[in-house]
C-alpha positions as CSV (number, residue, x, y, z in Angstrom):
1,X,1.8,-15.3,12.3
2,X,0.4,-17.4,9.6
3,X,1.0,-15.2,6.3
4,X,4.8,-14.9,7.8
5,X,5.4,-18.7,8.8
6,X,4.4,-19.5,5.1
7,X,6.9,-18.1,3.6
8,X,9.3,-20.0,6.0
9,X,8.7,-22.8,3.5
10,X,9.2,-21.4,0.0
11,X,10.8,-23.3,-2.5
12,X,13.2,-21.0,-3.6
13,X,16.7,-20.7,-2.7
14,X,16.9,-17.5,-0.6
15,X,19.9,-17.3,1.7
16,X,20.9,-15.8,4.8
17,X,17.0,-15.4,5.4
18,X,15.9,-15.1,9.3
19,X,13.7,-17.2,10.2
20,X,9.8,-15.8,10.6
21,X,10.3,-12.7,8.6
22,X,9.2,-12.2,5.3
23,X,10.8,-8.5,5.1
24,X,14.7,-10.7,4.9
25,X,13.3,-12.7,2.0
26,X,12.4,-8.9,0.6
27,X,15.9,-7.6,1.4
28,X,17.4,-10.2,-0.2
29,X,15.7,-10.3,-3.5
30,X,15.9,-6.5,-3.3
31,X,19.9,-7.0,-3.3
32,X,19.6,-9.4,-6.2
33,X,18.1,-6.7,-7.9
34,X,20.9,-4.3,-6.8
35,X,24.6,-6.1,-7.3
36,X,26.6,-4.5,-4.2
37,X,28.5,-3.0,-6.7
38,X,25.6,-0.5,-8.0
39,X,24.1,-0.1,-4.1
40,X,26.0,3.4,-3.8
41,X,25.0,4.6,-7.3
42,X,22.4,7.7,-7.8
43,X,19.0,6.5,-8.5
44,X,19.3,7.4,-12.0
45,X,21.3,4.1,-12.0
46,X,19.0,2.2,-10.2
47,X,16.9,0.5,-13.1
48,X,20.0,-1.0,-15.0
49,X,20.1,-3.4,-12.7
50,X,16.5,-3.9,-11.3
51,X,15.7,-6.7,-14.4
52,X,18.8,-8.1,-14.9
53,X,18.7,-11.2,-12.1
54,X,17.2,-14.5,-11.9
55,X,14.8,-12.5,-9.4
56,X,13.5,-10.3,-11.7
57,X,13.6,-12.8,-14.6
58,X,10.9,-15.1,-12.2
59,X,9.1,-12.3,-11.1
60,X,9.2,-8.7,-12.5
61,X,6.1,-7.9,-14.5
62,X,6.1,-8.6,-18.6
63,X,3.9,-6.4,-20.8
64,X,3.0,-9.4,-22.7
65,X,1.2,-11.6,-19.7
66,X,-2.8,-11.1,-20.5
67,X,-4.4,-9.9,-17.8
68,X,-5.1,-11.8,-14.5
69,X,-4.1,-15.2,-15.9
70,X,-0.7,-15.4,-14.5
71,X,-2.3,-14.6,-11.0
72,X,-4.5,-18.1,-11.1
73,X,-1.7,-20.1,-11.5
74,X,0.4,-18.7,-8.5
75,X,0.3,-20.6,-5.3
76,X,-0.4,-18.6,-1.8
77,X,3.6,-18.3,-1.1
78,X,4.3,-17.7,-5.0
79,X,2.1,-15.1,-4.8
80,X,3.9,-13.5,-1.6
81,X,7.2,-13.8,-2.9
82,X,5.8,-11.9,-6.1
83,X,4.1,-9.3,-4.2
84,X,7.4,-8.3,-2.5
85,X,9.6,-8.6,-5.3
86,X,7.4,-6.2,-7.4
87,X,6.9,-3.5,-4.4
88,X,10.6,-3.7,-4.6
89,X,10.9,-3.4,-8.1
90,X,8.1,-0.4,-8.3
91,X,10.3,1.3,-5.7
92,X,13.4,1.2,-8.3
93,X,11.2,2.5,-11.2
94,X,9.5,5.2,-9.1
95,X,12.8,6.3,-7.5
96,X,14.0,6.7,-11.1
97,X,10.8,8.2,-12.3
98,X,9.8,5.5,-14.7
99,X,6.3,6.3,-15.2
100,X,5.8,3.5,-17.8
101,X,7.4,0.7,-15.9
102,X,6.0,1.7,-12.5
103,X,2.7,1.5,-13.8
104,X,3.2,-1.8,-15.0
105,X,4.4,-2.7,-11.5
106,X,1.3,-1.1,-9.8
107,X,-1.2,-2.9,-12.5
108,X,0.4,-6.0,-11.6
109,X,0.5,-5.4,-7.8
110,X,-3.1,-4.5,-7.7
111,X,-4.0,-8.1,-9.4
112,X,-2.5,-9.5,-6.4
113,X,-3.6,-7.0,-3.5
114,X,-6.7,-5.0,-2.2
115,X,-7.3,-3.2,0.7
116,X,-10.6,-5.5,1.0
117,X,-8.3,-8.7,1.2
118,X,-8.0,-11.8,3.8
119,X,-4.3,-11.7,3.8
120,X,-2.4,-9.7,5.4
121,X,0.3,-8.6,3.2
122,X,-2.0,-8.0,0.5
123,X,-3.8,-5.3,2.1
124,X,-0.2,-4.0,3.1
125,X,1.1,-4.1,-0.6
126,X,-2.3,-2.0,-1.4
127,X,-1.3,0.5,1.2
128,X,2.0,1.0,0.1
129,X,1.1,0.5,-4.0
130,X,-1.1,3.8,-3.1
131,X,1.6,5.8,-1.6
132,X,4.3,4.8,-4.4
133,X,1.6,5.7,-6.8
134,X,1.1,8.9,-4.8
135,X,4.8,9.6,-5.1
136,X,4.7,9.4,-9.1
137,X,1.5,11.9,-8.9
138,X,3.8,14.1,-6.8
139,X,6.0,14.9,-10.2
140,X,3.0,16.6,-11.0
141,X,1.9,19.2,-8.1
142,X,-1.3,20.7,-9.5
143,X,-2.0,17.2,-10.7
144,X,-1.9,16.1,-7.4
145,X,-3.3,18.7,-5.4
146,X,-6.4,18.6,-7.2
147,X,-6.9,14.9,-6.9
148,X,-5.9,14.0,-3.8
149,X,-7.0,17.1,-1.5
150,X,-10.6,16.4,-1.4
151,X,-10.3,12.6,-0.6
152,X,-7.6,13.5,2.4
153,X,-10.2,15.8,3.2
154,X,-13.5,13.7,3.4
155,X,-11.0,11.0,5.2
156,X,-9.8,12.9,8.3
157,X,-13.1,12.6,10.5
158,X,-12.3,8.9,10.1
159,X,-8.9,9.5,11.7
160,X,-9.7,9.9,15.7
161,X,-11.7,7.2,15.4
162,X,-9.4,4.8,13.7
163,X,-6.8,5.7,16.8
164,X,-8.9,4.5,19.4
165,X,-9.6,1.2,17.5
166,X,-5.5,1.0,17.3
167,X,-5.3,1.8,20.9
168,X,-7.9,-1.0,22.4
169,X,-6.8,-3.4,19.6
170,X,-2.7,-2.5,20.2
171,X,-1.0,-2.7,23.9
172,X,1.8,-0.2,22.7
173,X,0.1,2.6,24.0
174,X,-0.9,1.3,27.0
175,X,2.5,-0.3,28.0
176,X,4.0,3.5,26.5
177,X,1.6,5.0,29.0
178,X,2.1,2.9,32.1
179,X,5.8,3.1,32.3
180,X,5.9,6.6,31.7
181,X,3.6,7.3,34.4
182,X,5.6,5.1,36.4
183,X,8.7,7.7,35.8
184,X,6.8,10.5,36.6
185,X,5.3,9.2,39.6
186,X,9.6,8.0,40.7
187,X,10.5,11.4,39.7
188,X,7.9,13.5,41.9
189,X,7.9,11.4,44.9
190,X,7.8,13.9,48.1
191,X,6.8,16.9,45.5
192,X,3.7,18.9,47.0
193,X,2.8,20.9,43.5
194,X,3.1,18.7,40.2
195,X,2.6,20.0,36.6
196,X,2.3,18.1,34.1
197,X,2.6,18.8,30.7
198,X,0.9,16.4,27.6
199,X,1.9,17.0,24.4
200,X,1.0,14.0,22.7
201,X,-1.9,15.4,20.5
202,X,-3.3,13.1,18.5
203,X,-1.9,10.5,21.1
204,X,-3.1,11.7,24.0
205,X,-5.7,9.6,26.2
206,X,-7.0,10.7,29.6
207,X,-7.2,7.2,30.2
208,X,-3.4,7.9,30.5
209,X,-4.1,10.6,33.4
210,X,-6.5,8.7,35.5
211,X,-4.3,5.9,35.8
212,X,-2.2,8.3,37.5
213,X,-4.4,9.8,39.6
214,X,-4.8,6.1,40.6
215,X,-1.0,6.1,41.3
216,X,-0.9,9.0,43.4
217,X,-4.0,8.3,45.4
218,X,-1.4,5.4,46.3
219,X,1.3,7.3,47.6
220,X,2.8,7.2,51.2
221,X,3.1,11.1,51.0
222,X,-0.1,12.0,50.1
223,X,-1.7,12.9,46.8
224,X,-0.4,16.4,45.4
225,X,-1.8,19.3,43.7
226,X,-1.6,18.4,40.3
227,X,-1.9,20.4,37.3
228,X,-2.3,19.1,33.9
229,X,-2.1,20.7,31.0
230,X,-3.2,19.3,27.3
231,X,-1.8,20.5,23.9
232,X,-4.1,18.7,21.2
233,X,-5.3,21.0,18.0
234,X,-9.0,19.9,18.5
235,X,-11.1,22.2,20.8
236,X,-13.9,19.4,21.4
237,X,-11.3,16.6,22.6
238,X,-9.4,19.3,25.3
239,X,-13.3,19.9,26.0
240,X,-13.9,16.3,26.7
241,X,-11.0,15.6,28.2
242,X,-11.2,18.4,30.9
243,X,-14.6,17.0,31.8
244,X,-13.7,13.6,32.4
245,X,-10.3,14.9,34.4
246,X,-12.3,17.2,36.6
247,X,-14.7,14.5,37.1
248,X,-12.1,11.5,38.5
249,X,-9.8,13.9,39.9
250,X,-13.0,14.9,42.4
251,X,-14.1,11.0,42.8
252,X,-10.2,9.9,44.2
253,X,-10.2,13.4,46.2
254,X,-7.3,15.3,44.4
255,X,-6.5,18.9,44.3
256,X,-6.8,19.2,40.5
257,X,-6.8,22.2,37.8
258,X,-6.7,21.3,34.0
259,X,-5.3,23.5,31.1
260,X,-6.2,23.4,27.7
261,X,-4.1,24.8,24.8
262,X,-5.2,24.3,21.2
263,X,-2.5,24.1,18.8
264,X,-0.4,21.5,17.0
265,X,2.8,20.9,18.5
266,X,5.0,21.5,15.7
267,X,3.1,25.2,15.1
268,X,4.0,26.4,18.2
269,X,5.8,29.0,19.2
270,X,8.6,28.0,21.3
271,X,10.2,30.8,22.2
272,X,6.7,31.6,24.3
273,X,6.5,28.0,25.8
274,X,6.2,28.8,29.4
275,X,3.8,31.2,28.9
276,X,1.5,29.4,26.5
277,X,1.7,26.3,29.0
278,X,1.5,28.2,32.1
279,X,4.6,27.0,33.5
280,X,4.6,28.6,36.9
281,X,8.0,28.6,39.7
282,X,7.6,26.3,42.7
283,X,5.8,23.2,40.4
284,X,8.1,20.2,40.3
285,X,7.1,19.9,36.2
286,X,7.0,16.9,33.8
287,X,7.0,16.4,30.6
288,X,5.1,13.4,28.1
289,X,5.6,13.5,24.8
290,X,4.5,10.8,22.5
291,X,4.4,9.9,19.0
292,X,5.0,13.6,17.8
293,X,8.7,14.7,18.5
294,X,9.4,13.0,15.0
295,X,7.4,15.7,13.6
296,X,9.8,17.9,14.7
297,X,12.2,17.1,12.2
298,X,10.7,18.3,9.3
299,X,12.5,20.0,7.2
300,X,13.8,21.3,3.2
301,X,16.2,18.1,3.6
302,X,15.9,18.0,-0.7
303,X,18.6,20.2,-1.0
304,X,16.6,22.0,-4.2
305,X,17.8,18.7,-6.4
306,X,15.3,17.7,-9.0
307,X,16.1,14.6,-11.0
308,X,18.5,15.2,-14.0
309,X,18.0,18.4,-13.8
310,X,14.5,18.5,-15.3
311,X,11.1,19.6,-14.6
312,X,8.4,17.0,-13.5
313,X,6.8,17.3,-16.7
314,X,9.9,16.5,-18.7
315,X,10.7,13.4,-16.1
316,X,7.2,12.3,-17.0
317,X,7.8,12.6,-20.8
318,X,11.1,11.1,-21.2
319,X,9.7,7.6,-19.4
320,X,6.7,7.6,-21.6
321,X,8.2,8.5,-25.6
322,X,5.0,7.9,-27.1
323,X,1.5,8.6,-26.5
324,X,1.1,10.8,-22.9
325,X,4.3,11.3,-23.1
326,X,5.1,13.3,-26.5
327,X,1.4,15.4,-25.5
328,X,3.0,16.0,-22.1
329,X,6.5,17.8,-23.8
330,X,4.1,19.4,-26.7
331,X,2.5,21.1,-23.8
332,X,5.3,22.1,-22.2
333,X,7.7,23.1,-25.0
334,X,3.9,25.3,-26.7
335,X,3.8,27.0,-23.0
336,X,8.0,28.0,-23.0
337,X,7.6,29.4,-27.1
338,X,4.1,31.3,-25.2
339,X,6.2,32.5,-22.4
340,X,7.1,35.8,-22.3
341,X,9.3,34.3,-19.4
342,X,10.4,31.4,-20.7
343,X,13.4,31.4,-17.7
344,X,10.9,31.7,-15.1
345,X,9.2,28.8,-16.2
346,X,12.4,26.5,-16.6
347,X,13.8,27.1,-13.1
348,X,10.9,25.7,-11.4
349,X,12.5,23.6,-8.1
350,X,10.9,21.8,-5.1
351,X,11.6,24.6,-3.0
352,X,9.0,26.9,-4.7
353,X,5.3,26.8,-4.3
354,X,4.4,24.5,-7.1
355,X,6.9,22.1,-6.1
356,X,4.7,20.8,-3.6
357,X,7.5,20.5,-0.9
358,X,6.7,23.9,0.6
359,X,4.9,26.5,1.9
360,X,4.8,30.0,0.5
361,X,6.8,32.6,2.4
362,X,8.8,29.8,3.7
363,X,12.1,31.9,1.5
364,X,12.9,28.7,-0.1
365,X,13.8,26.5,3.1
366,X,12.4,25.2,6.2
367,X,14.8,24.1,8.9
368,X,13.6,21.4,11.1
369,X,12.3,23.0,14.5
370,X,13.6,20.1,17.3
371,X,16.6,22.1,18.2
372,X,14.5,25.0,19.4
373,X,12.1,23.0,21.2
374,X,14.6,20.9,22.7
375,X,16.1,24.1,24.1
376,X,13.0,25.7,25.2
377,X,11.8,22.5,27.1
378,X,15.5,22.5,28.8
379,X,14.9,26.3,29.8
380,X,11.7,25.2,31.6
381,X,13.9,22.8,34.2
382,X,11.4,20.2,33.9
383,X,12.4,16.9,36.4
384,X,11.4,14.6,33.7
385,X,10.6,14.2,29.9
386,X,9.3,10.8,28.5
387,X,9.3,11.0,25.3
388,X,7.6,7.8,22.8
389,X,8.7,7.4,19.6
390,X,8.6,4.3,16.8
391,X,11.4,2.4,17.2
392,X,12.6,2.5,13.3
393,X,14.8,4.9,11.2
394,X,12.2,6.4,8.6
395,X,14.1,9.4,8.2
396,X,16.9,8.7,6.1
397,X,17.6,10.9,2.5
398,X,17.6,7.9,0.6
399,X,14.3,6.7,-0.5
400,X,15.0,2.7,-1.1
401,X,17.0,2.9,2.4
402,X,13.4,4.1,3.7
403,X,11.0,2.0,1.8
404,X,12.9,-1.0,3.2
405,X,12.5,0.1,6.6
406,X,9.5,1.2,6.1
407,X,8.1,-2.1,4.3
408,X,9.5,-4.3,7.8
409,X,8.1,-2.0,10.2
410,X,4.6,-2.2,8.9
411,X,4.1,-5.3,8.1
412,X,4.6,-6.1,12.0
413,X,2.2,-3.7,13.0
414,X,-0.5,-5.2,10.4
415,X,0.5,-8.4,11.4
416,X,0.0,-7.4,15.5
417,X,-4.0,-6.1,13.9
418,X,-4.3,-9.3,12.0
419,X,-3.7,-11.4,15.3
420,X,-5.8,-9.1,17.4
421,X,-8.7,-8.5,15.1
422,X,-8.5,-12.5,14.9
423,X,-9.3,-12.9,18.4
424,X,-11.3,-10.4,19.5
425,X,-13.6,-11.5,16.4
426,X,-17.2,-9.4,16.2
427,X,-16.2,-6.2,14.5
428,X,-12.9,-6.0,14.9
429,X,-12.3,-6.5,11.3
430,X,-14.1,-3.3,10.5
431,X,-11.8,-1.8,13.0
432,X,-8.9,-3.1,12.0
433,X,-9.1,-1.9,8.3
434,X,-10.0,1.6,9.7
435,X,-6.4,1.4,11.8
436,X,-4.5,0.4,8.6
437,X,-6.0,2.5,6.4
438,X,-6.7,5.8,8.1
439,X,-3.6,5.5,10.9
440,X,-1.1,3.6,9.7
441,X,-1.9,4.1,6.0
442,X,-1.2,8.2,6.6
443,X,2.0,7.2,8.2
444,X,2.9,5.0,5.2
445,X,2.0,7.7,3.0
446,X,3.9,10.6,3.9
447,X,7.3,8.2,4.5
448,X,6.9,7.1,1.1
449,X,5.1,9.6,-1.1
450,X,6.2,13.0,0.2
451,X,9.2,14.3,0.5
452,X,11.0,17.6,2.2
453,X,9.1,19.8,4.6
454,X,6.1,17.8,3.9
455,X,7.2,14.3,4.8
456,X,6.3,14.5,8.5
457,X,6.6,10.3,9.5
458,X,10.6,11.2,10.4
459,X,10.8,8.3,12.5
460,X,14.2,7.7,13.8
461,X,15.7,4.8,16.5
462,X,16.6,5.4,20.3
463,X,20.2,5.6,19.4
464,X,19.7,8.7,17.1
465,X,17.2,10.7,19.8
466,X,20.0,10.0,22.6
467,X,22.6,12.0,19.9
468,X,20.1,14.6,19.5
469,X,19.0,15.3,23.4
470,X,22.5,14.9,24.2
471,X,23.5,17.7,22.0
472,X,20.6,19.6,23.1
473,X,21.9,19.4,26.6
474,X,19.4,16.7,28.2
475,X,20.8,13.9,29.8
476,X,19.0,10.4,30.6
477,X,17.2,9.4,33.3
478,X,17.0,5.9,34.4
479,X,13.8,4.1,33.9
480,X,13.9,1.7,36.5
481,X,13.1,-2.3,36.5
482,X,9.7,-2.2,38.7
483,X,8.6,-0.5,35.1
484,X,9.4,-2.7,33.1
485,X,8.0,-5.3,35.6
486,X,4.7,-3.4,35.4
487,X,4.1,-3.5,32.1
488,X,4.7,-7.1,32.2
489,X,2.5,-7.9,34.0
490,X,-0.4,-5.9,32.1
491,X,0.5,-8.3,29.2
492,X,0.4,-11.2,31.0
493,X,-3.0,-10.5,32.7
494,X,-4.4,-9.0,29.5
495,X,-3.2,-12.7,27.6
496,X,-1.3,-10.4,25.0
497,X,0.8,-12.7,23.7
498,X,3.7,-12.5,21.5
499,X,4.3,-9.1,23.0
500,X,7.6,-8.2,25.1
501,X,8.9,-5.4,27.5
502,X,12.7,-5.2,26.8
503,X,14.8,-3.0,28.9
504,X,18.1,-2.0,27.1
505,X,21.4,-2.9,29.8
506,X,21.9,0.5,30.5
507,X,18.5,1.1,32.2
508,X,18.0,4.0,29.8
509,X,15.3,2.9,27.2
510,X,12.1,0.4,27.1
511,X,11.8,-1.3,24.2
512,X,8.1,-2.9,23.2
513,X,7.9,-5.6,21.0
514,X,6.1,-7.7,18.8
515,X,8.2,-11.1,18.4
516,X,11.4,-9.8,19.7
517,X,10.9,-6.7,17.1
518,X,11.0,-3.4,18.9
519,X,8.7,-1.5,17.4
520,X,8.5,1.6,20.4
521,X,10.5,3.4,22.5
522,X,10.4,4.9,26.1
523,X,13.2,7.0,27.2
524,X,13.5,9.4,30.1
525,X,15.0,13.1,29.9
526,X,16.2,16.3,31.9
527,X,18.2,19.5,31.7
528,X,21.9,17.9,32.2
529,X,23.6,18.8,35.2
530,X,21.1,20.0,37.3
531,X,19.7,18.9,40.5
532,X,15.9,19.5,40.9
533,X,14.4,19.7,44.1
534,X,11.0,21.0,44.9
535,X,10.2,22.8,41.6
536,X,13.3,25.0,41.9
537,X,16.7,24.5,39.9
538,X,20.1,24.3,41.8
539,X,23.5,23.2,41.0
């Protein structure tokens, strides 16, 4: 990891750094910036203390500097320890709705970073410069709507695309699938009729399911009649995908039926579950589920708070006293004398339409929709559940708590791109800047810019799903070590290296990593206390 070993050797005197990790060295300049004392204040508080340490004194931008000259005489680690220092700092002034100071930050972080450049953490800082400046547009809903919806728009056809790169660039996908085919195939041994449920979406490969009718062509017993079905929200990929199911499932000789349901996950309606998937008595059914039970947890987590009580127009005008500013509060003070509601207009909140966090007809809050889906999945008695989730907890209230996490996470996964895009060569740069633009850049994005029942990237660890199946009434099921053996050996026969299968002590979770860093999850799940045998439920 070049652009992380160089800052191994900076000359500044950073303690309690680990070693190979740039995202400690960010910690800890982030907690200069923040005396322990002021950690637990609001974020109002926040920028008191975000230029008063030898940090920010070396490194926090100066409205004075003339343009680009202080970038020339920065060396290559100078210019990383800068680059993380001011994401850091833009983070305070954004989280207290600085406009004036922010900007300075983003001016000054886009003299040192591109989405167009060599290094690695410079087309990171890009990424995540575009999504805190997305954040500051957010103050402004209209504002933002009207900017931003037509580029999202002309950018989502890049989007499959971008995912495919990420899964032949990436193992994580292919190790996620392997083992949980493995568990599926452990849990339906001796089972005659198999259903299988994918709810992956945007995820979902058939790649995944012919490796299993591989697996099963294998088995002592005999292949099964196997059913699959396919929730994904795109009509042409269930299309594509039944084609080329149908078509392997008659070359290995299985009995085979596939089932396509179009729909997003998180829009459906749970309550109607086994009927929209078919779910029929006397199939011993699983369950795969990756990348998308985070989504679940959407929800009106603001709590209708708006910062000092203000609108976003006034937040925008108190940071900038002169200039856009003082037109900003003309505006708005001309439209409440114009009003002939002048309270309607004052009690705007986040929870309304024009807040932006929202839906209309929503009645104000939107309660996240796991717990029903959790339940619904346990009514169907399915023998297994693998479920695949980022290992990383991007779903906490505080917004510097997940911009840190958020800041680590990524840069391992761009750094896993840089090293494969290095050595697959050709044009695997192309594809690599699709995958951290379009893919991980959307996940970046809604972690850091949005907020409420539009922040969707609710990432959370193994520890916190285990909480949440367990109150749900789902209990583990043990992934067992020829898995994890499996998937080892795909790495080592593919030459992926730097990659590791870790299985935690109690059997109950894979972790897969990038230099020791989980950065994915496998766990295993059923209806507690219930014996399944042969598709039907018993005591």
């Amino acid at each position: 990891m070049p652009w992380l070993d160089s800052l191994d050797n900076l000359n500044y005197s950073l303690q309690g750094v680990e070693p190979r990790t740039w995202g400690g060295i960010a910690s800890i300049m982030f907690q200069q910036q923040q005396p322990p004392q002021q950690h637990q204040q609001q974020q109002e508080d926040v920028m008191s203390s975000a230029t008063s340490s030898p940090a920010s004194t070396l490194y926090s931008p100066t409205p004075y500097a003339s343009a680009g000259t202080w970038v020339k005489e920065l060396s290559s680690d100078q210019c990383s320890v800068r680059l993380i220092s001011l994401l850091y700092q833009c983070a305070s002034e954004v989280a207290a709705g600085a406009l004036d100071r922010a900007n300075l930050c983003l001016e000054h972080i886009m003299q040192l970073a591109s989405l167009d450049a060599p290094h690695t953490l410079q087309r990171l800082a890009a990424v995540f410069a575009d999504a805190l400046a997305r954040k500051l547009l957010n103050l402004v809903p209209g504002l933002s709507r009207a900017l931003l919806s037509a580029s999202s728009a002309d950018d989502a056809h890049l989007v499959p695309a971008a995912r495919r790169h990420m899964f032949d660039m990436l193992p994580f996908l292919k190790l996620a699938y392997l083992t949980t085919n493995h568990a599926i195939l452990e849990a339906m041994e001796g089972e005659r009729f198999v259903h299988v449920v994918d709810l992956s979406g945007p995820a979902a490969n058939p790649a995944q399911w012919i490796a299993l009718f591989h697996a099963f062509r294998g088995r002592r017993d005999g292949t099964p009649n196997l059913r699959i079905t396919a929730v994904h929200e795109s009509k042409e990929f269930l299309a594509g995908m039944s084609a080329v199911l149908v078509r392997e499932a008659e070359a290995f000789d299985i009995p085979f039926q596939f089932n396509a349901v179009e729909a997003r996950l998180e829009d459906m309606d749970f309550d109607a579950l086994r009927h929209n998937l078919r779910v029929r008595s006397g199939e011993a059914l699983a369950v795969s589920v990756a990348l998308q039970l985070h989504r679940l947890l959407a929800a009106d987590d603001t709590g209708g708070k708006r910062q000092g009580g203000l609108t976003p127009l006034q937040i925008i005008a108190r940071s900038s006293p002169s200039s856009f500013g003082e037109l900003l509060e003309r505006e708005l003070n001309t439209r409440l004398q114009l009003s002939p509601d002048a309270s309607a207009f004052s009690s705007m909140s986040p929870q309304s339409p024009i807040g932006g966090h929202f839906p209309a007809g929503a009645g104000g809050q939107q309660r996240p929709k796991i717990g029903s889906f959790l339940s619904a999945v346990k009514a169907l008695s399915p023998k297994i559940m693998v479920v695949t989730e980022q290992e990383a907890n991007h779903n906490g209230a505080a917004f510097h708590e997940r911009f840190d996490e958020a800041l680590n996470y990524y840069a391992s996964l761009f750094d896993c791109l840089e090293r494969a895009a290095a050595a697959q060569r050709g044009s695997a740069a192309a594809e690599r800047a699709r995958v951290e633009r379009s893919v991980l850049g959307d996940e970046i994005r809604s972690i850091v810019a949005c907020e409420g029942g539009e922040r969707k990237e609710r990432h959370e660890r193994a520890r916190q799903w285990a909480g949440r199946m367990e109150a749900a009434g789902m209990e583990h099921v043990g992934l067992s070590y020829s898995g994890a053996m499996e998937a080892r050996k795909l790495l080592q026969s593919c030459g992926w290296g730097g990659y590791e299968v870790r299985h935690d002590a109690e059997g109950h979770c894979f972790f897969l990593c990038w230099h020791k860093k989980p950065l994915y999850a496998v766990t295993a799940w059923r209806p507690a206390g219930y014996h399944h045998s042969g598709g039907a439920r018993s005591r």
